[in-house]
C-alpha positions in Angstrom: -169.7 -97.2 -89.7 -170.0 -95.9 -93.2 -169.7 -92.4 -92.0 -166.5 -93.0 -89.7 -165.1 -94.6 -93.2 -166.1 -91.4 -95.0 -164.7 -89.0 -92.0 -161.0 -90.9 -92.3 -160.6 -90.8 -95.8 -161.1 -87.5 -95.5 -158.7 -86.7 -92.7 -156.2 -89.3 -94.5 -156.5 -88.0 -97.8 -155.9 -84.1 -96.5 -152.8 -82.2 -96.1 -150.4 -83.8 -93.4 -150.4 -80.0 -92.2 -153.4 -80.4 -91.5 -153.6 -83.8 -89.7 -151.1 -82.7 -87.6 -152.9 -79.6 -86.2 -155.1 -82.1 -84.7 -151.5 -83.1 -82.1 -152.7 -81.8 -79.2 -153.7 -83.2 -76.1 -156.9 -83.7 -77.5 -156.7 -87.7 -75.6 -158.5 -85.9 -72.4 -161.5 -85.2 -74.4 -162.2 -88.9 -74.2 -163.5 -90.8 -77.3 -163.6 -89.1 -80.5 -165.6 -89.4 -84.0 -162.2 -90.6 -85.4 -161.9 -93.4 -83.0 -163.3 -96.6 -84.5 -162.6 -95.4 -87.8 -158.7 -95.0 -86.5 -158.9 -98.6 -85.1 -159.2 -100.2 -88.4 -156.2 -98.3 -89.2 -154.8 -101.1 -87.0 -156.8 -103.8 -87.7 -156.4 -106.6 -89.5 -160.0 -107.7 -90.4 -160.9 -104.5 -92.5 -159.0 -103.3 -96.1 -157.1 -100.6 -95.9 -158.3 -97.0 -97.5 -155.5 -96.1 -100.1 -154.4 -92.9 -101.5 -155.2 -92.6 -105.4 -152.7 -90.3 -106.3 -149.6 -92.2 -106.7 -151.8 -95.6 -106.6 -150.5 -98.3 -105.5 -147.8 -98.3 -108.0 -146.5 -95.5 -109.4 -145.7 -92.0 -108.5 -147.6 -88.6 -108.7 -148.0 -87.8 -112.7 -146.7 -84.6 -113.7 -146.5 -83.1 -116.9 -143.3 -84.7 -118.1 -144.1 -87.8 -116.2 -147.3 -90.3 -116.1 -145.5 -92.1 -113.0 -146.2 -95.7 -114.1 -144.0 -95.8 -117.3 -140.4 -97.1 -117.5 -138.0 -94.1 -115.9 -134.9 -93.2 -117.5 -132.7 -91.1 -115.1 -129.2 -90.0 -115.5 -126.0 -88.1 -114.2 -124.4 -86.4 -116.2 -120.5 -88.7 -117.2 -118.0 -87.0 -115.3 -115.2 -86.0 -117.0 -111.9 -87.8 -115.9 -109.1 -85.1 -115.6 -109.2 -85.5 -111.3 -110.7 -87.4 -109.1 -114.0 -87.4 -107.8 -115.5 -84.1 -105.6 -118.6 -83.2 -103.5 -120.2 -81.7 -106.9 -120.3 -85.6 -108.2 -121.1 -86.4 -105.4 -124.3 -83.8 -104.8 -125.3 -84.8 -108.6 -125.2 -88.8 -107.9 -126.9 -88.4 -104.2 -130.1 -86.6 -105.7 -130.2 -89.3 -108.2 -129.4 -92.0 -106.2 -132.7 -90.3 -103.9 -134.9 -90.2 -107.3 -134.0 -93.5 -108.3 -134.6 -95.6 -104.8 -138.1 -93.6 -104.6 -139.3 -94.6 -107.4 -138.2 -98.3 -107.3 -139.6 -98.8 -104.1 -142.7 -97.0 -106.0 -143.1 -99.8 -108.3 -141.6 -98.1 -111.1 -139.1 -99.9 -113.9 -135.9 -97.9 -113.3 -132.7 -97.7 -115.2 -130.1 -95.7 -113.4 -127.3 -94.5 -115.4 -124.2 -93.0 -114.6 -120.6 -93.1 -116.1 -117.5 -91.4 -117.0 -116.9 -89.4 -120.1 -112.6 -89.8 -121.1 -111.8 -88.1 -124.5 -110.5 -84.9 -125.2 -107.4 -82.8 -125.3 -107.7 -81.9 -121.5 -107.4 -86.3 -120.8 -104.8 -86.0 -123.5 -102.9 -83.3 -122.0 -103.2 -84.7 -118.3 -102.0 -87.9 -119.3 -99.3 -86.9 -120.8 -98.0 -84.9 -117.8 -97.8 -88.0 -115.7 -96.5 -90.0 -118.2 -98.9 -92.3 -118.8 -101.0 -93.6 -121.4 -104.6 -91.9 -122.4 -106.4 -95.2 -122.0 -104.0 -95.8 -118.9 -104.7 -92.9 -117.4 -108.5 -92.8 -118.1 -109.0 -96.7 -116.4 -107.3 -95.4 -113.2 -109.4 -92.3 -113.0 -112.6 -94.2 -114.2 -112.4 -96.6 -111.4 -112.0 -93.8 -108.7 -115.7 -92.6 -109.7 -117.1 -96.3 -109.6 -115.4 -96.6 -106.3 -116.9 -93.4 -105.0 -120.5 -94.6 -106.3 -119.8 -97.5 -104.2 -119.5 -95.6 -101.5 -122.0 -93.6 -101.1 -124.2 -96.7 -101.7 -125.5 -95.2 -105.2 -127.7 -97.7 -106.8 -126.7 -96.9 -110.6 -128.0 -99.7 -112.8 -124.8 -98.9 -115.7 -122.1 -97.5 -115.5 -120.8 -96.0 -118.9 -117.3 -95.4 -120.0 -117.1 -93.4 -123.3 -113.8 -95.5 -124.4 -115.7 -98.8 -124.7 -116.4 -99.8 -127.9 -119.7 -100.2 -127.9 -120.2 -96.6 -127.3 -118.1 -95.4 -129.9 -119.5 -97.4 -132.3 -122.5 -95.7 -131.5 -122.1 -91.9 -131.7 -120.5 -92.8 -135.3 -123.9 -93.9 -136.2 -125.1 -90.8 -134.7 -122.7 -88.9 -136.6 -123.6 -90.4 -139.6 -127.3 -89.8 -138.8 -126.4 -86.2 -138.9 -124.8 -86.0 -142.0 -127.8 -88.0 -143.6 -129.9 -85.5 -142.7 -127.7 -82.8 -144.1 -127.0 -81.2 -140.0 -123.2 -81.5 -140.5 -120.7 -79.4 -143.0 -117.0 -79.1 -143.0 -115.7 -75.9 -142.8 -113.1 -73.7 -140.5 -112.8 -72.5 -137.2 -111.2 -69.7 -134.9 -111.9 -68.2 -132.0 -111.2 -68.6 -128.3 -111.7 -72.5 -126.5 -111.1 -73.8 -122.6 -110.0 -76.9 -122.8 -111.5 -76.8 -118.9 -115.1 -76.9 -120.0 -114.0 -78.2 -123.7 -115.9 -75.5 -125.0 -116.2 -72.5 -127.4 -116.8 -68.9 -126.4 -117.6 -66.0 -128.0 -115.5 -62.7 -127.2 -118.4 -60.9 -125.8 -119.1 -63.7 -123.3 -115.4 -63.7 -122.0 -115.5 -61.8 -118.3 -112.2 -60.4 -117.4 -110.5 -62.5 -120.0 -111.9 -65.9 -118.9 -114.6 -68.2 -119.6 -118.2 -67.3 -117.8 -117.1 -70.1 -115.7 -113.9 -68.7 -114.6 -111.5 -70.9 -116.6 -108.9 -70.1 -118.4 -109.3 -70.0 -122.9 -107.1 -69.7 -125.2 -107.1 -68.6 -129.0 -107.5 -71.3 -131.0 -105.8 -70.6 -134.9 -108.2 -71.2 -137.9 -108.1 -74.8 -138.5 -110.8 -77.1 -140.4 -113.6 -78.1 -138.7 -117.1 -80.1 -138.8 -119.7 -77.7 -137.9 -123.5 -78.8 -136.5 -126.1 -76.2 -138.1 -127.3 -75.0 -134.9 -128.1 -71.8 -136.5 -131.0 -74.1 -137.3 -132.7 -74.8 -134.5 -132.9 -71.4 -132.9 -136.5 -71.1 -133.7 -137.3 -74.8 -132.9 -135.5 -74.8 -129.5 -137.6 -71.6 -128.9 -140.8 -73.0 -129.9 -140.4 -76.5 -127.8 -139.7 -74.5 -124.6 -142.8 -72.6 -124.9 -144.5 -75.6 -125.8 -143.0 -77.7 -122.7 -142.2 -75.1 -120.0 -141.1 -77.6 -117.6 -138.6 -79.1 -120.1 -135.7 -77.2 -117.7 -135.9 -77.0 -114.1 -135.6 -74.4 -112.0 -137.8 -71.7 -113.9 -134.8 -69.7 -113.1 -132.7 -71.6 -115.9 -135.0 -71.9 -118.5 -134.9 -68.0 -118.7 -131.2 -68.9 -118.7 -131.4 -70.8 -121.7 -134.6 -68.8 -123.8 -132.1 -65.6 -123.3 -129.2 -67.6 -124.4 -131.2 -68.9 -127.7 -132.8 -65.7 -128.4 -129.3 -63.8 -128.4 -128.9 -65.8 -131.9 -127.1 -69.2 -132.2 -124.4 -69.8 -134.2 -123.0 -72.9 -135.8 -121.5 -75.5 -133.2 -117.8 -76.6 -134.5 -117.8 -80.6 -133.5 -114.4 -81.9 -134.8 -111.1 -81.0 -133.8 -107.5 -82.0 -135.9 -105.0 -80.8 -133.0 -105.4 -83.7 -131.0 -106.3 -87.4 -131.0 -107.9 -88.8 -128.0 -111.2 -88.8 -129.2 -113.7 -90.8 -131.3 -112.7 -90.7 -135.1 -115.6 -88.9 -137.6 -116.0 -91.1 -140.0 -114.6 -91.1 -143.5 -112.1 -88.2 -141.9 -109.2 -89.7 -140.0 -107.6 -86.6 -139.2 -110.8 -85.7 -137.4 -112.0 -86.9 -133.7 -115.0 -85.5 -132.6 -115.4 -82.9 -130.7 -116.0 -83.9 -126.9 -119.7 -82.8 -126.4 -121.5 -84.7 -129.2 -119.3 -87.7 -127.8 -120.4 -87.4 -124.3 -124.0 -86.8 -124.8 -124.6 -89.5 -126.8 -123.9 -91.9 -124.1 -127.5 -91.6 -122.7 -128.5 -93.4 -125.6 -126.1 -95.9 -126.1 -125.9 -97.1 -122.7 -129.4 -98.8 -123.9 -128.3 -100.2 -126.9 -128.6 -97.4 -129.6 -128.4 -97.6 -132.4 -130.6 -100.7 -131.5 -134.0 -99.2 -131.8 -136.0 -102.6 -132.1 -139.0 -103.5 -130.1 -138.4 -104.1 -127.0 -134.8 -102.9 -126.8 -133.4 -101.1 -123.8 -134.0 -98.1 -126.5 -137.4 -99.1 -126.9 -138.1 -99.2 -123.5 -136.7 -96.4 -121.9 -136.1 -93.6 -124.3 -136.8 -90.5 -124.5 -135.1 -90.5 -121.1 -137.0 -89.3 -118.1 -135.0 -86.8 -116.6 -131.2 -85.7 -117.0 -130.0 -84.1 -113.5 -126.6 -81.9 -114.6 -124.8 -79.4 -112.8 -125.7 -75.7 -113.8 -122.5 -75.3 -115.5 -123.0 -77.7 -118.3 -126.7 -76.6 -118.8 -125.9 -74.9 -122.1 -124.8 -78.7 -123.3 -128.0 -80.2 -122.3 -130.4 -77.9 -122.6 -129.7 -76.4 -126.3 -126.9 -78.6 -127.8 -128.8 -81.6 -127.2 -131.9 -81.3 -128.1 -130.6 -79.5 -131.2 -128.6 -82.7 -132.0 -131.8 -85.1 -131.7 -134.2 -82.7 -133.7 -131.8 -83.1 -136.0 -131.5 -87.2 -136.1 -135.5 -86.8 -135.8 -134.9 -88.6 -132.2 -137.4 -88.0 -129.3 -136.2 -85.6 -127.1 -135.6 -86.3 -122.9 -138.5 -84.9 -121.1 -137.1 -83.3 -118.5 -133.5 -81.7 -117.6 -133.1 -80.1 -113.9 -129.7 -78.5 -113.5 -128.7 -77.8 -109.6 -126.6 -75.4 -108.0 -122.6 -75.2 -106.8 -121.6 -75.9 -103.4 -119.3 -73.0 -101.4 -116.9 -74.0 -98.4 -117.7 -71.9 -95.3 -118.8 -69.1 -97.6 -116.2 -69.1 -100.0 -116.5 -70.5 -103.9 -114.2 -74.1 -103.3 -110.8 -74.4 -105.2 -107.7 -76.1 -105.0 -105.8 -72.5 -104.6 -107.3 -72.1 -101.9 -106.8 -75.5 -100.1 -110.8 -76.0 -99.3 -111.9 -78.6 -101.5 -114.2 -80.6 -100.1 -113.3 -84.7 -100.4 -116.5 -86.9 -100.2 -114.3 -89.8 -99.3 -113.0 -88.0 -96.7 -116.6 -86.6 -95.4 -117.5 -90.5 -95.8 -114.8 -91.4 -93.7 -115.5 -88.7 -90.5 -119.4 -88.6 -90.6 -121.0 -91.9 -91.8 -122.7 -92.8 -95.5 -126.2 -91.8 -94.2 -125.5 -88.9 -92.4 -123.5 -87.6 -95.7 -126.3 -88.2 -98.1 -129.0 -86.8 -95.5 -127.0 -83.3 -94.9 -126.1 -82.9 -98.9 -129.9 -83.5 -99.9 -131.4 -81.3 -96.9 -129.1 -78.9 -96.3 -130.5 -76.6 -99.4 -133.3 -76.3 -102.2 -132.5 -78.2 -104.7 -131.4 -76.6 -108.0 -129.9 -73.5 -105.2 -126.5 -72.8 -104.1 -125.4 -74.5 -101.3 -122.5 -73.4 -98.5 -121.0 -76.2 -96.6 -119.6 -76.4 -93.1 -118.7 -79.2 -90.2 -120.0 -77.1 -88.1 -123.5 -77.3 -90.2 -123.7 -80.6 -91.2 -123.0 -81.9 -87.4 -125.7 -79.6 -85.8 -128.2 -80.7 -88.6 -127.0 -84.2 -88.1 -127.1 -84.3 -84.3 -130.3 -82.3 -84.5 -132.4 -84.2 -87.0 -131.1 -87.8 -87.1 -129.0 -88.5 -83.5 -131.2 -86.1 -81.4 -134.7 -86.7 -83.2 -134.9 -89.6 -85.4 -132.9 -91.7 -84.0 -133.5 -91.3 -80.2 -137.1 -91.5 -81.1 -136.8 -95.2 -82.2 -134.8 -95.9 -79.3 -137.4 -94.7 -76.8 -139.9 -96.8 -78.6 -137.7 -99.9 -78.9 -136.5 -99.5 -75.2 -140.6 -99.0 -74.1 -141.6 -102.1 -76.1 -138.8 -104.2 -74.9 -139.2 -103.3 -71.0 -142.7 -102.8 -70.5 -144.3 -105.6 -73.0 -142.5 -108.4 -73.1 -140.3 -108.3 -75.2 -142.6 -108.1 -77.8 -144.9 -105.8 -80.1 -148.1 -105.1 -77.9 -151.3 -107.4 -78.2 -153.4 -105.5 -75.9 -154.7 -102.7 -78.0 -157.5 -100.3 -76.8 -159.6 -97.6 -78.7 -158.1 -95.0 -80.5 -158.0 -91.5 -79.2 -158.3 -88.2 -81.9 -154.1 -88.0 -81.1 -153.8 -91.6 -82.5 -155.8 -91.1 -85.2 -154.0 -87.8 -86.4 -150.6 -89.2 -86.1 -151.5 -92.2 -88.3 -153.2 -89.9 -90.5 -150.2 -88.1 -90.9 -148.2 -91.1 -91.6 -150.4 -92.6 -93.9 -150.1 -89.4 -96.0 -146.5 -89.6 -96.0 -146.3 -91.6 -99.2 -148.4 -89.0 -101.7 -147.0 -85.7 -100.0 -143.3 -87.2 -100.3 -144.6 -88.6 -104.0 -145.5 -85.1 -105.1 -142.3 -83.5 -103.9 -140.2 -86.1 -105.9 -142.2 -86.4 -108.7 -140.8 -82.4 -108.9 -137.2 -83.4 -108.0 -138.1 -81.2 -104.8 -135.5 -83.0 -102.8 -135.5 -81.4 -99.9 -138.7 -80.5 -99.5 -139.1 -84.3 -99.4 -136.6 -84.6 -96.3 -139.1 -81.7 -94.8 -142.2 -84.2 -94.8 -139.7 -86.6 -93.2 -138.5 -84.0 -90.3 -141.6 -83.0 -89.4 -143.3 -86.6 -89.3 -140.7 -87.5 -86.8 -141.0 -84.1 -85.0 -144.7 -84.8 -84.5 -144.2 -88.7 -83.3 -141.7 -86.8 -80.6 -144.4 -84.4 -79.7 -146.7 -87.0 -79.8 -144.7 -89.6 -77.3 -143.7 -86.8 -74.8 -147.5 -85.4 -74.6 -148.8 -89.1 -74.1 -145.8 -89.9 -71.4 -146.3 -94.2 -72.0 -143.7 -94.4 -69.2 -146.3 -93.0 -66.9 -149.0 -94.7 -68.6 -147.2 -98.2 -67.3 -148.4 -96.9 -64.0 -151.5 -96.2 -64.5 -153.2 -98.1 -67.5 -150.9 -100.3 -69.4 -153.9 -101.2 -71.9 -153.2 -97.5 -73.1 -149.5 -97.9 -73.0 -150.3 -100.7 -75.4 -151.5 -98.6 -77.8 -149.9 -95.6 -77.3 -146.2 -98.0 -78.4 -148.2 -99.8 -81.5 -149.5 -96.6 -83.0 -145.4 -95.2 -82.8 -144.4 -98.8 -84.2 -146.4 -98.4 -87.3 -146.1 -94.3 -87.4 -142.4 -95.4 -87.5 -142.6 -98.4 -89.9 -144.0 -95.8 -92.4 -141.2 -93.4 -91.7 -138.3 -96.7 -91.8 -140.1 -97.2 -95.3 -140.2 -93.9 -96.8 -136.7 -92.9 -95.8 -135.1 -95.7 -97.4 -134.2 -93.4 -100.9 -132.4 -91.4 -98.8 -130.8 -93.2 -95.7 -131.1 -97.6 -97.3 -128.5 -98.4 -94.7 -130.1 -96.6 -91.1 -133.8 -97.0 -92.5 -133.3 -100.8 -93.0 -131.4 -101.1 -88.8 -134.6 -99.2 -87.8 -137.2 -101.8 -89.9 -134.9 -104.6 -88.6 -135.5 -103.4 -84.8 -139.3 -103.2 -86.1 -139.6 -106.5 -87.5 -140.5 -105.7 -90.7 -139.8 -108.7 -93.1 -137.3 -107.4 -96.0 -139.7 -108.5 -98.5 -142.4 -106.0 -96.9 -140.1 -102.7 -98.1 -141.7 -101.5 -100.5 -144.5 -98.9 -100.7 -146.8 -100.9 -101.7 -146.7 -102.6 -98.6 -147.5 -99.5 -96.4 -151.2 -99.5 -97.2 -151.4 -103.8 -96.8 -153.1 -104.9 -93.5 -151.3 -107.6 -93.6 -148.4 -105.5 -93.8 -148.8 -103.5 -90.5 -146.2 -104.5 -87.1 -146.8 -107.8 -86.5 -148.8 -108.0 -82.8 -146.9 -110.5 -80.6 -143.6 -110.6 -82.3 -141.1 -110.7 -80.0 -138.4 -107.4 -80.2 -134.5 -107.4 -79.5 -132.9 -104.9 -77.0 -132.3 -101.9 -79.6 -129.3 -100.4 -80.9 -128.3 -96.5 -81.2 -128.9 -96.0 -85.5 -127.0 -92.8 -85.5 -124.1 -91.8 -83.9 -124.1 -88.3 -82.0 -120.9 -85.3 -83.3 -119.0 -83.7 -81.0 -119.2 -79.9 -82.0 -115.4 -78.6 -82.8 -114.6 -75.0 -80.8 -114.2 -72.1 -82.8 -111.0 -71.0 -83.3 -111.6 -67.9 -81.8 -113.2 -69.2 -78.5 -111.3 -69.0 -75.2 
């Protein structure tokens, strides 16, 4: 007995590559060494062998993250000039992912999100429809919220830089950086995009634009506060060598070491030609300049300047990780952390910046009448199928290129064609051939059985690792190919046959897919809350048995004897749309 124990640890605690090599028909062979030792994997009257990696509770550690204290994760506030696109939706969807996983991992989460409203480019918006800045900005606000709501995002705040609360709070910070002597008035000139509210020097300019393509114009000397960034070059430098995975991908932290090393100069944070923006203090004709406004909402979304113990502040600052879009990396990656070495303020431990998302190969604009409308996409595909194409579809922190015609294969394929007709099958099976209920009957365990619940059983830590990393899709991988082996697994064992021929073996055959799927209901909830949750239903999986630590529990596993309902399609199936050239 004590050797079987040994022999499944090891073939649970292995790669689930590896586990699954063992899917073959290996059933014919008869009993295996893995056999009694897979029983208990069912059995109620033994304790379960866990996985020590993520623990019970918690996630994989990493080296920016001990995965058992309090998580801080943010989006970056998106700016309110237009109304929501897919590229706050992409950023809110990984996460919304990140988030969920590690909640249902035990972990003490505080999701923020928000919208950032000042500066000339509100001002200047507003004005052309004739409204009110504030006006303006609480219409444009709500269109976010209402998008988050939505895509079922599970954002704990929700910041708006015009509250009070928050102004009041980067005027401390301001004042925190003129304490500590970071701050100097002086003058300013050069070229600006009220686009990206941000400087640039001439010899970044490409073909008389801004490196992100939008438009700049000069901006006449005029007085200015000016940040000492000039400062910090060497400190930046030194903290990225000293935490190299501060920025994620490795591709933009060489980004950002080129951009430090090609000399920084001082940062101008005030502007006097406008005035929707938070007043400097002590200089009314100043408002701040948009950046050190925004960024300082991560903090006082907890409470800052409330530092006290046990504070929000206390508790979940430095934050844990900032996910931006690769366009306002410079902001986060340099500007930021400059700021709060300045204030003497612990820096985030981790900023991953993703990629841009093309239409049908070409970059998206509204020139060019392809932007892509994730109320719209909500509206023709589903919530679920949405948020699984946008976080599979590519690597995250790469480019992506959308397409209907992508997204519905990958849909059909993956979730309709795999996923969801697997369930059915097993549903339909239980339902017909046992009663109406989960099997009671259960036999010995073949090698098949016990490398299929292998597999699932090291779901949890392989999916942990790949989150832990922010490896998105790499997570929805694991996923795929769980369910790809569980439909290899059903079609090689054939239980419709088995009803013919030994039911006792049909019994176990539909319990191990019950709790190969449970773990699959249960790990796909960060992704897919509203489908996993139908599938856990049709299970029989009480809602308060959801979380991850509940995969290892005995107690925890499909309930023999409870009766199952007739099942219900999860996904819907896409009809693919001819090609325009196709006769």
């Amino acid at each position: 007995m004590r050797m079987n124990n040994m022999i499944l640890a090891a073939f649970i605690s292995s790669s689930s590559r590896s586990a699954r090599g063992f899917l073959t028909s290996q059933s014919k062979r008869g009993v295996s060494p893995f056999t009694n030792a897979a029983t208990r994997l069912l059995s109620s009257t033994v304790e379960p062998i866990t996985s020590t990696s993520p623990g019970t509770r918690g996630t994989p550690s990493t080296s920016f993250d001990d995965g058992t204290s309090p998580f801080e994760i943010t989006t970056p506030i998106y700016y309110v000039n237009d109304k929501p696109h897919i590229g706050h939706a992409y950023t809110s969807l990984a996460c919304d992912v990140i988030a969920r996983y590690m909640r249902l991992s035990g972990r003490d989460v505080y999701f923020l999100s928000g919208t950032d409203e000042h500066g000339q480019k509100v001002e200047t918006t507003a004005k052309a429809k004739g409204m009110e800045p504030q006006d303006f900005c609480d219409e444009v606000s709500q269109s976010f919220r209402d998008l988050l709501k939505l895509l079922n995002i599970s954002n704990d705040e929700f910041i708006r830089t015009t509250q009070s609360h928050h102004k009041e709070a980067v005027q401390h910070f301001w004042k925190q950086l003129v304490d500590k002597g970071a701050i100097y008035l002086g003058s300013y000139e050069g070229w600006y995009s009220v686009r990206d509210e941000c400087y640039y020097n001439e010899s970044e300019l490409v073909d008389g634009k801004a490196p992100t393509g939008a438009d700049v114009e000069w901006v006449k000397k005029e007085d200015s506060y000016f940040f000492k960034l000039s400062d910090y070059e060497d400190r930046l430098l030194e903290f990225y060598e000293a935490h190299p995975d501060f920025i994620a991908p490795e591709s933009r932290l060489n980004e950002v070491v080129s951009f430090v090393k090609g000399g920084l100069k001082d940062l101008s944070i005030s502007r006097t030609t406008f005035d929707w923006g938070v007043p400097v203090p002590d200089d009314k004709d100043h408002v701040m300049y948009v950046w050190i406004d925004a960024l300082t909402n991560y903090m006082s979304a907890l409470g800052y300047p409330s530092t006290d113990p046990g504070s929000n502040f206390d508790k979940y600052w430095p934050a844990s990780l900032h996910v931006v879009g690769k366009d306002i990396l410079r902001f986060h990656a340099v500007y930021w952390p400059a700021f709060l070495m300045a204030a003497d303020l612990p820096l985030p431990k981790r900023l991953f910046a993703h990629g841009w998302w093309t239409k049908d190969g070409e970059k998206i604009s509204k020139s060019l009448g392809n932007v892509i409308d994730p109320v719209e996409l909500i509206d023709t595909y589903g919530v679920d199928p949405t948020r699984f194409f946008l976080m599979s579809e590519v690597a995250f922190g790469n480019d992506g290129d959308f397409s209907d015609e992508k997204m519905i294969y990958k849909v059909n394929a993956n979730l309709s064609n795999e996923l969801g007709n697997l369930n059915q099958r097993i549903m339909s099976l239980v339902f017909k051939n046992c009663n109406k209920a989960v099997p009671t009957d259960i036999g010995e365990l073949t090698e098949d059985d016990a490398a299929l619940l292998a597999s699932a059983a090291s779901l949890r830590e392989e999916t942990g690792k790949m989150i832990a990393s922010q490896s998105i899709d790499k997570y929805v991988q694991h996923m795929i190919q769980m369910v790809w082996d569980a439909n290899k697994y059903i079609d090689v064992q054939a239980p419709w046959v088995l009803k013919k021929t030994d039911t006792k073996r049909m019994n176990t055959v539909l319990y191990v897919l019950m709790e190969v799927m449970r773990h699959v209901a249960i790990l796909y909830q960060p992704l897919m809350p509203s489908s996993s949750n139908k599938i856990l239903d049709q299970l029989g999986v009480p809602e308060n048995e959801r979380g991850f630590e509940h995969l290892e529990k005995e107690s925890c596993k499909i309930q023999k004897g409870k009766e199952v309902s007739k099942p219900q399609a999860v996904f819907p199936r896409f009809e693919v749309p001819e090609r325009a050239d196709s006769n």
